[in-house]
C-alpha positions as CSV (number, residue, x, y, z in Angstrom):
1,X,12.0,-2.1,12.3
2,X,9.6,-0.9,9.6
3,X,7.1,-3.5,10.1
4,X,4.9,-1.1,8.3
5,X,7.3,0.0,5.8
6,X,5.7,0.6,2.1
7,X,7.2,2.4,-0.3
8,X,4.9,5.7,-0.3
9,X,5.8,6.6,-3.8
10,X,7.4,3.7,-6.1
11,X,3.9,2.7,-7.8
12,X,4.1,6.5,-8.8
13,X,7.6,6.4,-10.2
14,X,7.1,3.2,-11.9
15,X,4.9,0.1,-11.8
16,X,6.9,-1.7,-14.8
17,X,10.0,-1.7,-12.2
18,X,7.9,-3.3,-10.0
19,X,6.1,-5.7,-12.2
20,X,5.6,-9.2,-11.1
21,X,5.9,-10.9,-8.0
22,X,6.8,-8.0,-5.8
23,X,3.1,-6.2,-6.1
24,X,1.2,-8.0,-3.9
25,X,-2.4,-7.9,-5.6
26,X,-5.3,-8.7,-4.0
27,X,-9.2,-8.1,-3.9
28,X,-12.5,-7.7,-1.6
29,X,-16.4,-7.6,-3.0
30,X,-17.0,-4.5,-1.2
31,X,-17.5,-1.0,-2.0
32,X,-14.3,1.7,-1.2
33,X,-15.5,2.8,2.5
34,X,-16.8,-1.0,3.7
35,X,-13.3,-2.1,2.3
36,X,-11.2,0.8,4.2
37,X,-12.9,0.2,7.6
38,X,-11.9,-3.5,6.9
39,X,-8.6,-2.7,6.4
40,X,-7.9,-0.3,8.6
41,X,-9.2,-2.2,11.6
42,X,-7.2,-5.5,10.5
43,X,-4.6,-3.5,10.1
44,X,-4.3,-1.9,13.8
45,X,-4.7,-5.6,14.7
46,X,-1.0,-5.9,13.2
47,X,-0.3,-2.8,15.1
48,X,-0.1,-0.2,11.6
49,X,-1.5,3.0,11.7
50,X,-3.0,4.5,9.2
51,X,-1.6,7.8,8.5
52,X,-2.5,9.5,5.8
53,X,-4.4,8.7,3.0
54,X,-3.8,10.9,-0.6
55,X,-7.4,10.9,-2.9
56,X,-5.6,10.1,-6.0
57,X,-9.3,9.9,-8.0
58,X,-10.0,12.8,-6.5
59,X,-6.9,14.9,-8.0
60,X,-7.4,12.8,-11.4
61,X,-11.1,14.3,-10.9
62,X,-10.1,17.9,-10.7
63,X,-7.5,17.6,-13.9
64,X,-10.5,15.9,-15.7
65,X,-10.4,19.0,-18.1
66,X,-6.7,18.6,-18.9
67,X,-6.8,15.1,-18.9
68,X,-9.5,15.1,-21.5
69,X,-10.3,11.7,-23.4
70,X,-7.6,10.2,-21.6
71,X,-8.9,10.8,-18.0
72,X,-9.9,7.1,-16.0
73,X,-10.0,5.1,-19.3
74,X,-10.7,2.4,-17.1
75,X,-13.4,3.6,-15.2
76,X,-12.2,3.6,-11.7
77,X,-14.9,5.0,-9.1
78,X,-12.3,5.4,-6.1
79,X,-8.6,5.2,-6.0
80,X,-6.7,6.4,-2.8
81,X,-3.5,5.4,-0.9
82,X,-3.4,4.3,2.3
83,X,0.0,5.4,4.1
84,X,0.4,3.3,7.5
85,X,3.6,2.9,10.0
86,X,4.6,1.4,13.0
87,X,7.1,3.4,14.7
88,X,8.6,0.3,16.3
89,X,9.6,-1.2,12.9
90,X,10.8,2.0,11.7
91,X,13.4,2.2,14.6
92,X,14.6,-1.0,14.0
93,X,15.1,-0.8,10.0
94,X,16.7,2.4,10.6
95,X,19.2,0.9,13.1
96,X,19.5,-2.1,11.0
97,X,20.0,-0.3,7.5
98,X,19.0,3.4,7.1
99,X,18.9,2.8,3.1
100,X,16.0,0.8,4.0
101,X,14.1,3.7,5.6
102,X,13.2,4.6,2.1
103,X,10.5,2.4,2.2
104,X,9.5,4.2,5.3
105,X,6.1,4.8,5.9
106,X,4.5,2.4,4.0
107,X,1.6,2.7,1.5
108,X,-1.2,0.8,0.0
109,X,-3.2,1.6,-3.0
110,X,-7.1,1.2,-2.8
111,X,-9.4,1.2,-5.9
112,X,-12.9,0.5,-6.2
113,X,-14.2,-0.3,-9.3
114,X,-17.8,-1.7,-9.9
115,X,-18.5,-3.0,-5.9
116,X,-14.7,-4.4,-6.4
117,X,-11.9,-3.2,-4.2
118,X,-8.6,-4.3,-4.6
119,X,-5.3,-3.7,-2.8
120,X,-1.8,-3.3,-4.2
121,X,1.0,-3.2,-1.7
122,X,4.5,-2.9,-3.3
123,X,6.7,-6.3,-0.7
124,X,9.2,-4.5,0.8
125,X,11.0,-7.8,1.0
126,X,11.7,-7.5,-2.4
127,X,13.1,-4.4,-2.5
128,X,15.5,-5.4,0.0
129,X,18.4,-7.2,-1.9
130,X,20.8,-8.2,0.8
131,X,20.0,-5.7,3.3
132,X,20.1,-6.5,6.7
133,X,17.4,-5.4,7.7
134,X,15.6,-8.2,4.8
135,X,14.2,-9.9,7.7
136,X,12.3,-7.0,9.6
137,X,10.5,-5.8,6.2
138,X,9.5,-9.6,5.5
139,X,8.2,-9.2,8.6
140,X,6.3,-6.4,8.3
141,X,5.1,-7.7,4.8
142,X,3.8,-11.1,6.3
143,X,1.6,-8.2,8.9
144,X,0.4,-6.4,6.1
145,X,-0.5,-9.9,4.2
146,X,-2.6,-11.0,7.4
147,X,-4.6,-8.0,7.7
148,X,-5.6,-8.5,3.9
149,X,-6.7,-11.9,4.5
150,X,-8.4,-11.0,7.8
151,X,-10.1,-8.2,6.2
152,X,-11.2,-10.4,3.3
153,X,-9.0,-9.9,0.8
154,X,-8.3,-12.7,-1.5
């Protein structure tokens, strides 16, 4: 099943849809690049892979122009997604409940601000409703959640 299943694009659509209990939220006192090696290693513990990432300051960066007064009002320094999988899980939601493969791969947003990272990973679980396939993303979730906490994430 998608034990690595994130939805790659539902912070982007909308985060008020999401608010609440089903962003997982959590933080690390380390800069964007100590807090990415965490995670990714922590993460390949829990047998997710990494991959992709998307520079989302980087594009807000190079619209800076367009944005004008509006651009990073809240003074960001790094904001990336992290898009990780595991094949395994993937197979098994998609046997389970394809609808649920729209969760498939999933994604984590990154942003540094001030020596602060913090982590927002969108639960799968509750995204689920009464899918079959509930118990496979909770799964997955709980992985994610562990390689937070492993990589110091609180």
């Amino acid at each position: 099943m998608l034990k690595y299943l994130i939805v790659t694009v539902s912070l982007l659509f909308s985060t008020s849809a999401f608010a609440g209990s089903a962003i997982y939220k959590v933080s690390v006192n380390e800069d964007f690049r100590s807090a990415l090696h965490s995670i990714k290693k922590t993460l390949e513990d829990q047998h997710l892979y990494i991959i992709s990432k998307a520079d989302i300051s980087g594009t807000l960066a190079s619209m800076k122009r367009k944005l004008g007064k509006d651009y990073n009002k809240r003074g960001y320094d790094v904001a990336k997604s992290i898009i990780f999988c595991n094949p395994f899980y993937a197979n098994d939601v998609m046997n389970t409940d394809p609808d649920m493969m729209a969760l498939c791969p999933l994604k984590m947003m990154l942003m540094t601000k001030n020596g602060t990272t913090t982590a927002l990973f969108v639960l799968p679980s509750k995204l689920a409703g009464n899918s079959p396939a509930k118990n496979i993303l909770l799964e997955v979730e709980n992985r994610v959640k562990k390689a937070l906490n492993k990589a110091g994430y609180r």
